[in-house]
N, C-alpha and C positions, 0 to 999 in steps of 0.2 A: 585743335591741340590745346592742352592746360599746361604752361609752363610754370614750376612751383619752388619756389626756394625758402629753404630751409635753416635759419639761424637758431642754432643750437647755443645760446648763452650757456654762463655758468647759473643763471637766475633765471632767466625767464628764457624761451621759446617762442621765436618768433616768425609767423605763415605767411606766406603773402603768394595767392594762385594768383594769374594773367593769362589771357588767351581767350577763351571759351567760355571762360569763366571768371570772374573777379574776386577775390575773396581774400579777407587778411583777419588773423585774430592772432595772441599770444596767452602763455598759461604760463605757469610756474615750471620751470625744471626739474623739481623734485629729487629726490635723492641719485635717480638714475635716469642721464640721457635716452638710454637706448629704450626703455621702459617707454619716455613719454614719444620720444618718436614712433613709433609702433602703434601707442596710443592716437596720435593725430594723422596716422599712415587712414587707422578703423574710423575717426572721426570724419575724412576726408572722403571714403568711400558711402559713409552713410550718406554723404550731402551730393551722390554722383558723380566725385572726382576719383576717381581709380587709379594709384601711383604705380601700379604692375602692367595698368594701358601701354599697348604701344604708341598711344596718341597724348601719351604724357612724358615730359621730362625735370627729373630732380635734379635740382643741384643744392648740395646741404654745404654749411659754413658755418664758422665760429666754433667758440670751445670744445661742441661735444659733438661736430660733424662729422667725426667716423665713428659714430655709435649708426647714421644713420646707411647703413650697410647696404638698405635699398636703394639709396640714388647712383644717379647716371652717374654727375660727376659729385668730388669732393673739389671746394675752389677756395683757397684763403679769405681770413676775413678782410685785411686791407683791401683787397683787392671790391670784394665786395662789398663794405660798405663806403667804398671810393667811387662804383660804380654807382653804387642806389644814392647815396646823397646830392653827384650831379645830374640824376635824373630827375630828383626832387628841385634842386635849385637853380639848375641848366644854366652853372656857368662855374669857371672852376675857383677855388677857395681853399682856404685852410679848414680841414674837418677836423676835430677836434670831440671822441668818442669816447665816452666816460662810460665803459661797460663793467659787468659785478667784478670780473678778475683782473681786469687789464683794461691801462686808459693804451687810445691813440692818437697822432697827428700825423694826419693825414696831409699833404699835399697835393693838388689836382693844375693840370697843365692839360691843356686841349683833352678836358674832358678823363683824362687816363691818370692814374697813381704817378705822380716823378719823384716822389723821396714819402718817407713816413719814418715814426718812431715811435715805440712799442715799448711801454712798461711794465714788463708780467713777472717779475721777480719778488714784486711788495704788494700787496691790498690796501696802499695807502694812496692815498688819492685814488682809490676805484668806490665802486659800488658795494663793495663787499666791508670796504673800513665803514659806510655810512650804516651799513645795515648791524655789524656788532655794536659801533657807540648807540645806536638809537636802542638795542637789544640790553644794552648794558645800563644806560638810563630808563630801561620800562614802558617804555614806547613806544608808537609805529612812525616808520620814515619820515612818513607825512605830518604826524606832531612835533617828530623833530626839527623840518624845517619849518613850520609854523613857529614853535618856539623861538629859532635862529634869528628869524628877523624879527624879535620883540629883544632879542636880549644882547648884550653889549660883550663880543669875544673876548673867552680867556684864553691864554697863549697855549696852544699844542706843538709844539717845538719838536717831538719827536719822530723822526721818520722812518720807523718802525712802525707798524699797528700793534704789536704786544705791550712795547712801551707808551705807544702811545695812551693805551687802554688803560695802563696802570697810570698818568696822566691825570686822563678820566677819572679814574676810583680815589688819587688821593683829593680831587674838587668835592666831591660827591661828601667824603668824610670831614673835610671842613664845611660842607653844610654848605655851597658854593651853590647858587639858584642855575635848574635844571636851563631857564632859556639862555641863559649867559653859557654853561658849558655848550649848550647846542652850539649858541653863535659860532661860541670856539670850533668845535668839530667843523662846521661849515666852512669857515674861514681856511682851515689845515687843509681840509680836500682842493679848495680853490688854491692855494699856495702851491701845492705843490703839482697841479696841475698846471698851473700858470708857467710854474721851475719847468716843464717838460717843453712846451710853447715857446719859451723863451729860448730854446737851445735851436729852435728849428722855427725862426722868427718867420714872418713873411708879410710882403704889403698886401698880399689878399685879403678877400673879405672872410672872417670866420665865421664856422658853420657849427652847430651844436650838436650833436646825435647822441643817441642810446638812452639809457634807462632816463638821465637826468636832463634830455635833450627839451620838455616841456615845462621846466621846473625856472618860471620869470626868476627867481630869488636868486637861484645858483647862477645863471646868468650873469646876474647883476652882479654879485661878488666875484665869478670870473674874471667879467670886464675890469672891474677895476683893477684886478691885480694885474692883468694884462693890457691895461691903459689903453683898451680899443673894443670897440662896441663887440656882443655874441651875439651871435642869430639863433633864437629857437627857431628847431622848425616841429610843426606838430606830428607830423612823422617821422619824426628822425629814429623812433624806436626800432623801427623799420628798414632804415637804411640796409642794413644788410640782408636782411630778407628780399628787399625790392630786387637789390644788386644780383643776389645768386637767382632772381625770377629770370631778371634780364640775361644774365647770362645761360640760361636754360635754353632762349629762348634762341640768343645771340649760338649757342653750339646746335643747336639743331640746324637752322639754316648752314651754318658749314658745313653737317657734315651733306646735306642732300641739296645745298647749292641751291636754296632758296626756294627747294619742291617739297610739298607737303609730304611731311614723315608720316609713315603708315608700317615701318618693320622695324624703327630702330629700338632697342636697351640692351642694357651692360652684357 
């Protein structure tokens, strides 16, 4: 059996097979979900994973998971990247998931989701504000936060991304030094990530995930805003992919009671 899960960001696409087979990689989302699922349906077939097998089971998650039409199931992303992070960290904690459209905090009690909160109405404090300010300064992410920790934040106060941007543009025209606005931008994303944290406090330990779950720097400015250490972990991009594997893996045995699947899909 290959159980496969499927995280469909608003940025990136994220694989992760289990079973028969191991295998995990991600690519850009590109303008259209259903497009690039299709695409890693034929990428996955080249490499002997066959998603139309009856000895395969999908489960797709995250933003553009019903673009992905061929899987088993469709399963929320809390859910899964609640699942894949305590598998990764095997023990429960506050998850804290900074994806391109929507940050999370997650909550984990024996192992399972007990409460979360979910910011999908702003791109401010997601991956999506870091990727226009770094767009708007002429740069790539990754110069951006390099900048950040050389330069000393200017105040972004707005909690809008539009305004904010315009924030951005009036620094740029007083000639304001690009590492200093960076710092600024990095600082706003940790602010108001931290604002979300703090409404859904907890003595567990926090766990980091998603695009910026690798990134020592962000960390670091998290923590301080939230006066308590963050754990990268170096999969955490992955969390949700791992989580929709496991639970691919976790619905098959229910439905055949622990006997090897040989007739079941949708």
């Amino acid at each position: 059996m290959n159980y496969i899960g499927l995280d469909l960001g608003s940025t990136a696409v994220k694989v992760v097979v289990r079973g028969a087979r191991m295998v995990q990689f991600l690519m850009p989302t590109g303008w259209s979900s259903r497009e690039t699922a299709l695409h890693i349906k034929q990428l996955l077939l080249k490499d002997g994973i066959d998603m139309d097998s009856e000895e395969t089971v999908v489960v797709a998650t995250g933003y553009g998971r019903i673009s992905a039409d061929f899987a088993d199931y469709i399963i929320t992303e809390i859910s899964c990247h609640g699942k894949g992070a305590y598998a990764l960290t095997g023990r429960d904690g506050t998850i804290i998931d900074v994806g391109g459209q929507d940050t999370k905090i997650i909550q984990m009690e024996d192992g399972k989701v007990s409460d979360f909160l979910m910011n999908e109405k702003c791109a401010a404090g997601t991956g999506k504000f870091v990727e226009i300010m770094s767009n708007r300064l002429g740069i790539t992410i990754e110069e951006l936060f390099r900048m950040a920790q050389e330069g000393t934040p200017l105040s972004i106060s707005s909690l809008c991304t539009v305004f904010a941007e315009s924030e951005v543009i009036t620094y740029i025209g007083e000639g304001q030094e690009r590492k200093n606005i960076a710092a600024g931008i990095i600082d706003s994303v940790g602010t108001k990530v931290a604002q979300m944290y703090k409404r859904h406090p907890s003595n567990k330990e926090i766990f980091l995930t998603g695009g910026l779950s690798h990134n020592s720097y962000f960390a670091e400015v998290l923590a301080d805003k939230i006066e308590k250490p963050v754990q990268m972990m170096d999969m955490g991009r992955y969390a949700g992919a791992l989580g929709a594997a496991i639970f691919a893996e976790e619905k098959s045995k229910e439905l055949f009671n622990g006997k090897m699947c040989i007739t079941y899909k949708k």
